[in-house]
PLY file of the C-alpha trace (Angstrom):
ply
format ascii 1.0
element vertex 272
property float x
property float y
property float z
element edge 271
property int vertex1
property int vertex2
end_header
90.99 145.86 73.72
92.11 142.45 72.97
95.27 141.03 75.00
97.79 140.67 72.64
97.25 144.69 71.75
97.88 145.24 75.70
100.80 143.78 75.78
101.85 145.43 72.60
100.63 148.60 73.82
102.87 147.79 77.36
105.87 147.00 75.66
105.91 150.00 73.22
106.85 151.72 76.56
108.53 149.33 78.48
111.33 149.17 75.47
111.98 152.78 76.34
114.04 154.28 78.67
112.44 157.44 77.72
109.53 158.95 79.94
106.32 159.53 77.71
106.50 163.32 76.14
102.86 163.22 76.68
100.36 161.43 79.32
96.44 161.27 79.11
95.61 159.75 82.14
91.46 159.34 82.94
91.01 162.16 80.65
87.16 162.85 80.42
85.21 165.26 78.22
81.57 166.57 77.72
79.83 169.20 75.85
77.05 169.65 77.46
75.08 166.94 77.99
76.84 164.73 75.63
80.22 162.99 76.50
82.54 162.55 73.80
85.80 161.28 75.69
85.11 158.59 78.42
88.24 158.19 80.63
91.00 157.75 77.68
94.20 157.23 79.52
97.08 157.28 76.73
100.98 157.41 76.80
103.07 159.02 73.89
106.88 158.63 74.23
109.27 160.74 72.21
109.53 160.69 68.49
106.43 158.34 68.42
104.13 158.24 65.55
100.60 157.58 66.87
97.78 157.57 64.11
94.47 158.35 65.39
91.40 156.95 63.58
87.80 156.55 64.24
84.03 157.47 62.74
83.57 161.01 63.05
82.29 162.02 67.00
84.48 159.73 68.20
86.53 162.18 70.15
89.70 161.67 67.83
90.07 165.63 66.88
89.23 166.46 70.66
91.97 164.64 72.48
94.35 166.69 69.86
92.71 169.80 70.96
93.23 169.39 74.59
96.94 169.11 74.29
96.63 172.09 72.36
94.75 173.88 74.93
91.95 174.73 72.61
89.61 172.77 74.57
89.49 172.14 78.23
89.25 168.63 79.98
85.97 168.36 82.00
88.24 165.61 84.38
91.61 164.61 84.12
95.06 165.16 83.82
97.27 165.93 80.75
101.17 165.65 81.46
103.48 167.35 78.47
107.08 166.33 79.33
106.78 165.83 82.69
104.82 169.17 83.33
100.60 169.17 83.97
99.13 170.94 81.25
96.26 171.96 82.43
96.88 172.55 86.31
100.02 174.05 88.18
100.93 173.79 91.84
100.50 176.82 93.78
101.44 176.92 97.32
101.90 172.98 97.68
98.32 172.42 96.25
97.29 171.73 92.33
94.82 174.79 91.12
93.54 175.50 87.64
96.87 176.49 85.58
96.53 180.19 83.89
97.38 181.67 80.56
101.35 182.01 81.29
101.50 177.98 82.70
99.38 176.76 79.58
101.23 178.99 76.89
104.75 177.78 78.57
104.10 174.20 78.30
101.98 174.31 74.93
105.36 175.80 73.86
106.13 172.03 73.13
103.53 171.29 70.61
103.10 172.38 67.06
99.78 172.21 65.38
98.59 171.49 61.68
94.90 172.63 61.26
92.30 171.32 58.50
92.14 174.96 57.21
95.60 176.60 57.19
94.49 179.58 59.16
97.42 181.50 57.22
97.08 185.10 57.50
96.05 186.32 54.16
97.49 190.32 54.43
101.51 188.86 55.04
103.48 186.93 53.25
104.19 183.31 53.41
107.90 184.16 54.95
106.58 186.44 57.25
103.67 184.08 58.20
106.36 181.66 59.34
108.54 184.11 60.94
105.70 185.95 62.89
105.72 183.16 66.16
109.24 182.73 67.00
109.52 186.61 66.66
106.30 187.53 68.76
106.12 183.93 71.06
109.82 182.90 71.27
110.93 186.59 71.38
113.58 185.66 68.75
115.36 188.05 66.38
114.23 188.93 63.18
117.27 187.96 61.44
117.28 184.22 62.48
113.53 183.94 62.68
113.78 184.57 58.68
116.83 181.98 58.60
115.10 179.19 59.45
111.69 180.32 58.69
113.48 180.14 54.97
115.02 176.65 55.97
111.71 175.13 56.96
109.91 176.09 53.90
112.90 174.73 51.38
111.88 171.72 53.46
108.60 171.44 52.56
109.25 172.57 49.00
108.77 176.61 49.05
111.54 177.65 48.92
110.63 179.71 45.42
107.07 181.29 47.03
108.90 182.85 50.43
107.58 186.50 49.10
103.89 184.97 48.07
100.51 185.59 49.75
98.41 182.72 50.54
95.81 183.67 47.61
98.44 182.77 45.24
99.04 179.15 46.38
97.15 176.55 46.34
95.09 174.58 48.63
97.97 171.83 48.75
101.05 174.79 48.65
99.15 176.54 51.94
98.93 173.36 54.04
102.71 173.17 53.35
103.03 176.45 54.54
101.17 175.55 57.82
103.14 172.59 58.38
106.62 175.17 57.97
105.11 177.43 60.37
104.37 174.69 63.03
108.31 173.44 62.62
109.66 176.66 62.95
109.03 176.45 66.48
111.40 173.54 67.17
108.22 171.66 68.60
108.69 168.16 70.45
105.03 167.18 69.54
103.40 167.76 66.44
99.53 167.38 65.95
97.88 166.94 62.30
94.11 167.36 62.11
93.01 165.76 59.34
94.98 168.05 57.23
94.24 166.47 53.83
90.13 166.67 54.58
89.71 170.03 52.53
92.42 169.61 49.66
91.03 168.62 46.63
92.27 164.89 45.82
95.15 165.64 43.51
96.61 168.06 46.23
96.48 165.14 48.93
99.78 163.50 47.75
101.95 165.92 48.26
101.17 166.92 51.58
101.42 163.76 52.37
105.02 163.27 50.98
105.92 166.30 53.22
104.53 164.83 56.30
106.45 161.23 55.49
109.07 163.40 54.70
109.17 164.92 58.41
108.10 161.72 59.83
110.98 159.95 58.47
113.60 162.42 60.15
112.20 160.78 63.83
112.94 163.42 66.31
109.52 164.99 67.00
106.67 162.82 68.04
103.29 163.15 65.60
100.24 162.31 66.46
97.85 162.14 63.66
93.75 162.28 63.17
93.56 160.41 59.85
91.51 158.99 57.09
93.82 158.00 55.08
93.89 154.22 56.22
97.43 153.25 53.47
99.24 156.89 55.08
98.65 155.32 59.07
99.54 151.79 57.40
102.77 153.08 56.28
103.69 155.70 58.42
102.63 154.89 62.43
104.04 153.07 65.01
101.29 152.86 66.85
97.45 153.06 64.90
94.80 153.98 67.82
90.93 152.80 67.22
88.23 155.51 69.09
85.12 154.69 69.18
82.39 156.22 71.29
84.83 158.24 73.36
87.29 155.21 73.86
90.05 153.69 72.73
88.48 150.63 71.62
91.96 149.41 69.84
95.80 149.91 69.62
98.32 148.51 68.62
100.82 148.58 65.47
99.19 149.46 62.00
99.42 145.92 60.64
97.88 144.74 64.12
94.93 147.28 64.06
94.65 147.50 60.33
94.95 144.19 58.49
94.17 141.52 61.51
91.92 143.09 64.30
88.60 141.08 64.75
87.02 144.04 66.67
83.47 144.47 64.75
83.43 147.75 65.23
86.46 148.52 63.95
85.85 146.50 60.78
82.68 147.99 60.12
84.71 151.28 60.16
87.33 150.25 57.85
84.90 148.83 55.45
84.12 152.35 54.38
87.35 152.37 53.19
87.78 148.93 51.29
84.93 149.40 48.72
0 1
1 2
2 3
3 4
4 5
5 6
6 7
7 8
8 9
9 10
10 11
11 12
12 13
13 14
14 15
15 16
16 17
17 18
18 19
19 20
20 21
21 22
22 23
23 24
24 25
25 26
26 27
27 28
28 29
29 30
30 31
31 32
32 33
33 34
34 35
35 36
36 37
37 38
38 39
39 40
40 41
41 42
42 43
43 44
44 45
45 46
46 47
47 48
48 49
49 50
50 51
51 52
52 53
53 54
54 55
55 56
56 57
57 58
58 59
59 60
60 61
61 62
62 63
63 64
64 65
65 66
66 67
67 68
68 69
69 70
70 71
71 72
72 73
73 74
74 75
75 76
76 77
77 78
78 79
79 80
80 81
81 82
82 83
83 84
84 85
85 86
86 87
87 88
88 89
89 90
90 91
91 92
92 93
93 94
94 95
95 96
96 97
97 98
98 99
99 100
100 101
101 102
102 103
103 104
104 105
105 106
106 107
107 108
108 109
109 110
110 111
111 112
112 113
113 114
114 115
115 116
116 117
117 118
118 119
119 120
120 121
121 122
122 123
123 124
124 125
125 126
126 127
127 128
128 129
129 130
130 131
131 132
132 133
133 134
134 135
135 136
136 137
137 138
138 139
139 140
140 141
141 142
142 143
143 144
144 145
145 146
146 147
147 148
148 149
149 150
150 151
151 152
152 153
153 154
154 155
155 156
156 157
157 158
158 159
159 160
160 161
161 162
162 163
163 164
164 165
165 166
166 167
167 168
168 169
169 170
170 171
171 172
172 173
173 174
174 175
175 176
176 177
177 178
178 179
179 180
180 181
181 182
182 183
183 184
184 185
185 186
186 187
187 188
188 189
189 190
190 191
191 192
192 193
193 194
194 195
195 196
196 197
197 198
198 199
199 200
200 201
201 202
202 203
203 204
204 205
205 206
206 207
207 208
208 209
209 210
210 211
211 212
212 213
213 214
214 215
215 216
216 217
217 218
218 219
219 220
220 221
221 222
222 223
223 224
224 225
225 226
226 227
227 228
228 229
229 230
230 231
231 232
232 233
233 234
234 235
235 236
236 237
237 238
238 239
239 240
240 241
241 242
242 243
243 244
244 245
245 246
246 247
247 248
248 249
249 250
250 251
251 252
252 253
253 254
254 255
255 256
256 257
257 258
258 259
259 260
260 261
261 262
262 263
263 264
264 265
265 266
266 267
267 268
268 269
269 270
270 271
């Protein structure tokens, strides 16, 4: 990482009075044989807009994961608003947290898949209402209420008593993205969400999420392709490569003057 990103980097958080909503600090990971984070130590402070980007292996979609307690760090820690993730102390010492501890603090983070992983038998209303009702143990009536509000916001509000097989690709990714903001998260992940729409779908997802991103009170951290959506919509644009964060800094830093090679042999994909 070159100097000048450092110090952007540093004084991203030093401008704050905030304390990060998230920490990664010497967060390692490895399947097996094969290590795909190497010691990524990252800070996230509230209502940031990080943009993750990187060849594919690079470990961008796994340090998402982790905060979402899908995957497991092999060494680590992982703070979420000033609670460890993935330990809790027990009798004065740290041990291995358990379901309760990691469902508790993942109560923070909302998650928008590739695949919408809507469930196809209820629906769309009651898809969004099913998690505050079942997780949040909130009644039915205001469950619907906002469950209703959140998909007027991302342009539903006509489809509340349609299944999933009668949207589209582009509709059902809105629907995920309601369903994820229905839980009031603080952090909100997007995995490459745009990957399986077909290409005249992509824009209006992306409106939705520029749409939400614009409002500023949840942080989002987004695994991207689109290189023009990170350009206009991050604060911070983060370069992985190899396990690493080989760059950071501010989209017009990492995306129009880095001289890292390996980063512009990555965006050149996307230039021709």
């Amino acid at each position: 990482m070159t100097e000048s990103v450092k110090e952007k980097s540093h004084q991203h958080q030093t401008n704050h009075d905030t304390k990060p909503i998230v920490e990664y600090n010497n967060v390692h990971k490895s399947f097996g044989d094969v290590n795909v984070l190497n010691g990524i130590n990252l800070d996230i402070m509230p209502g940031e807009k990080v943009a993750l980007i990187g060849p594919s292996g690079s470990g961008k979609t796994t340090i998402i994961r982790m905060l979402m307690t899908l995957e497991q760090p092999t060494s680590g820690e992982i703070i979420v608003d000033g609670q460890n993730l993935w330990h809790m102390e027990k009798n004065g010492k740290l041990v291995p947290a358990n379901e309760k501890h990691l469902r508790e603090v993942r109560g923070n983070i909302g998650m928008v898949f590739q695949h919408f992983n809507l469930f196809p038998h209820m629906t769309i209303l009651q898809n969004c209402m099913t998690a505050p009702i079942h997780v949040q143990k909130e009644d039915k009536e205001s469950a619907k209420k906002r469950s209703i509000e959140m998909l007027e916001k991302v342009g539903l509000g006509d489809k509340i008593d349609n299944y999933p097989s009668q949207l589209s690709g582009g509709q059902k990714q809105r629907v995920a993205m309601a369903r994820a903001l229905v839980m009031r998260p603080k952090i909100m992940l997007f995995d490459e969400v745009t990957s399986a729409l077909d290409p005249e779908l992509v824009g209006e997802v992306l409106e939705v999420i520029r749409d939400i991103a614009r409002e500023g009170e949840m942080a989002m951290v987004l695994v991207t392709h689109e290189m023009d959506f990170a350009l206009d919509i991050a604060d911070r644009v983060i370069f992985l490569d190899n396990g690493v964060i080989a760059e950071q800094g501010s989209p017009t830093e990492v995306l129009e003057k880095s001289d890292n090679e390996r980063l512009q042999q990555f965006l050149h994909r996307f230039r021709n």
